[in-house]
N, C-alpha and C positions, 0 to 999 in steps of 0.2 A: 937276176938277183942283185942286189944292193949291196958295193963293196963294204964288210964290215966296218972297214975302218973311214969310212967316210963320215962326214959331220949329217948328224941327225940334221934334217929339213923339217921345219914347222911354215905351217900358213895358217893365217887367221883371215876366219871370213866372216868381220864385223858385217853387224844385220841390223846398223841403225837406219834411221828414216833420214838422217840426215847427210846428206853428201859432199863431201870434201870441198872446199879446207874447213868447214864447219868443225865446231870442237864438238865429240862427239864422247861419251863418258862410256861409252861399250867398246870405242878406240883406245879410251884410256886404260881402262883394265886387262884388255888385250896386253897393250903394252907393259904394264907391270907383271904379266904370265911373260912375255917375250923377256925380262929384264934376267930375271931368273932362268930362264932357258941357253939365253947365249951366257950365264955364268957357267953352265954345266957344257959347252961348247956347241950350242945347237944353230942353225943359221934359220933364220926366222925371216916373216914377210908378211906383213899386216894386208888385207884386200878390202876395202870399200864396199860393199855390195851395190849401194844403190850410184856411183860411178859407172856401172855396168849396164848394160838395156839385158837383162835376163828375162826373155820370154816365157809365158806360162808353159807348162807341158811337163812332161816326165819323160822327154827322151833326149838322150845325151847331145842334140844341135836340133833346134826348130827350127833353124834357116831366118830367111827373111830379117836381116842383121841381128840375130840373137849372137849374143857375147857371152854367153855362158860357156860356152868350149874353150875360152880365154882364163875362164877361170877353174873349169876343171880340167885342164892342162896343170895348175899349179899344186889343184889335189891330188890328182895323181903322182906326181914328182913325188911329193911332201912324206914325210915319215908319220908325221902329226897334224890333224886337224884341230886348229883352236876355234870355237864357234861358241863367239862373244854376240848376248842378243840382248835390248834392254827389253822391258816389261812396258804392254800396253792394253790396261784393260784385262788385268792379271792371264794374260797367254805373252806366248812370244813375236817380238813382231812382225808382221808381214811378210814381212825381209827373210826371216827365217822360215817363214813356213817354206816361199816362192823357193830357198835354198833348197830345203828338205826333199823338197818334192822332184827338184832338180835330178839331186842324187839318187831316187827312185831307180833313175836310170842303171846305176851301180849294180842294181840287184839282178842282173842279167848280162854284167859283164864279166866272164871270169877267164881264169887263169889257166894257163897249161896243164893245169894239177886240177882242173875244174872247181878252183876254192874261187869265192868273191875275188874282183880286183880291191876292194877294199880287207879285206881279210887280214892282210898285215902292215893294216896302219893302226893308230892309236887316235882317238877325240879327244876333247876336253872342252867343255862348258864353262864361261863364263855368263853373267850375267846382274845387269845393273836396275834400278829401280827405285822412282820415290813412292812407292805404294808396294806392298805386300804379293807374295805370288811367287818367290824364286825357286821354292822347293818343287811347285808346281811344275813351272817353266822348265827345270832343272831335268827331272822325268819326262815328260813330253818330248822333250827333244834328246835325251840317251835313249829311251826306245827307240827309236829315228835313224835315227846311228848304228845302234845294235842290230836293228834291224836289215840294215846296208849292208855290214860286216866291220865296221869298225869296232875294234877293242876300247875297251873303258878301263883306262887305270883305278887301283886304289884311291881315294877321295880326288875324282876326277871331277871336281869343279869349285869354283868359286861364284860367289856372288855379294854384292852390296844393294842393301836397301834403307832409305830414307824411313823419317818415323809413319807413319799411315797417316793417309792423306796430307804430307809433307809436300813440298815443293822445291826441295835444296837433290842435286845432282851429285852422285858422285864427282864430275868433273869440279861441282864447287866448295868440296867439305878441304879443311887447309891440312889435315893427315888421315893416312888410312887405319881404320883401329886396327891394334894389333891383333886379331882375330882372323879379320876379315883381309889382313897380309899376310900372317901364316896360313893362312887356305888358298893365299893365290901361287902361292912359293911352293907348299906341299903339292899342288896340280901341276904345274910346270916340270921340279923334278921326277915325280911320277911317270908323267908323260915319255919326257927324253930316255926315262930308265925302261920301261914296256918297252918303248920303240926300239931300243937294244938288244933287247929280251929277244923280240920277236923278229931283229935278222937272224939272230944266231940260233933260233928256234923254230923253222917255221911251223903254221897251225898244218896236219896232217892232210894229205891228198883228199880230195874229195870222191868215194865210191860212186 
């Protein structure tokens, strides 16, 4: 069990197509959910996805140099998943599915109490876009989640989209409307606050 008093752990596992040091506007928003989090004391940690060689499959190490065990080493740690995806062809990208499907694996790994190892952690969605689709994307990927066992805070997501068929990036607009940064603020504190919640409560043994 997770000493109560220890600082909430967040990871984000940005699911752009593009890999570092590229500016990346699904690393951006991450970042502005982490800004807010380490206000509230959380200790955070942004992950690249596509830096990684993540083999296809749905089980927790496909061998053959897959580096997926490197990065769910960090979700397991973590109190909070942040899973920042931009929009391609109004789904989530690639990146995200290849995640998703990774965590699959989750659903068969459980705990002493035979709950999900996922069971008491917390998600949260971000998601960026010059075209239309986030509420879509939004759903898609918390079933995904829910499905795992991760908890879903109160308005557990943000997103920013461009006008339809626009071409301007979050990473390139010069302020965030104020909407669209009280929803990234309101997910962040949510987040750190469940994840509190839910040391000092855990979900019931599994029969």
């Amino acid at each position: 069990m997770t000493d109560p008093g220890a600082p909430v752990r967040a990871v984000a596992l940005i699911c752009s197509l593009k890999p570092s040091p590229d500016e990346s506007s699904s690393a951006l928003i991450a970042e502005d959910i982490f800004k807010t989090m380490r206000a509230q004391g959380a200790e955070c940690e942004p992950v690249r996805c596509v830096d990684y060689h993540i083999a296809p499959g749905v089980e927790a190490d496909m061998g053959n140099g897959d580096e997926w065990p490197t990065i769910r080493e960090k979700v397991l740690a973590a109190d909070v998943l942040v899973l920042s995806t931009p929009i391609w062809l109004g789904h989530p990208s690639s990146v995200t599915q290849r995640v998703l499907e990774r965590l699959d694996a989750e659903l068969s790994n459980d705990d002493e109490q035979g709950r999900p190892a996922m069971a008491g952690k917390v998600a949260i969605v971000s998601v960026v876009g010059n075209e239309d689709g986030a509420h879509k994307v939004v759903a898609d990927v918390f079933q995904g989640l829910n499905d795992i066992g991760f908890s879903i805070p109160s308005q557990g997501c943000t997103y920013w989209t461009g006008p339809a068929m626009g071409s301007t990036d979050y990473k390139e607009i010069d302020e965030v409307p104020e909407a669209v940064a009280s929803a990234t603020a309101a997910a962040a504190r949510n987040a750190v606050h469940l994840a509190r919640v839910l040391r000092a409560a855990e979900y019931p043994p599994y029969e």
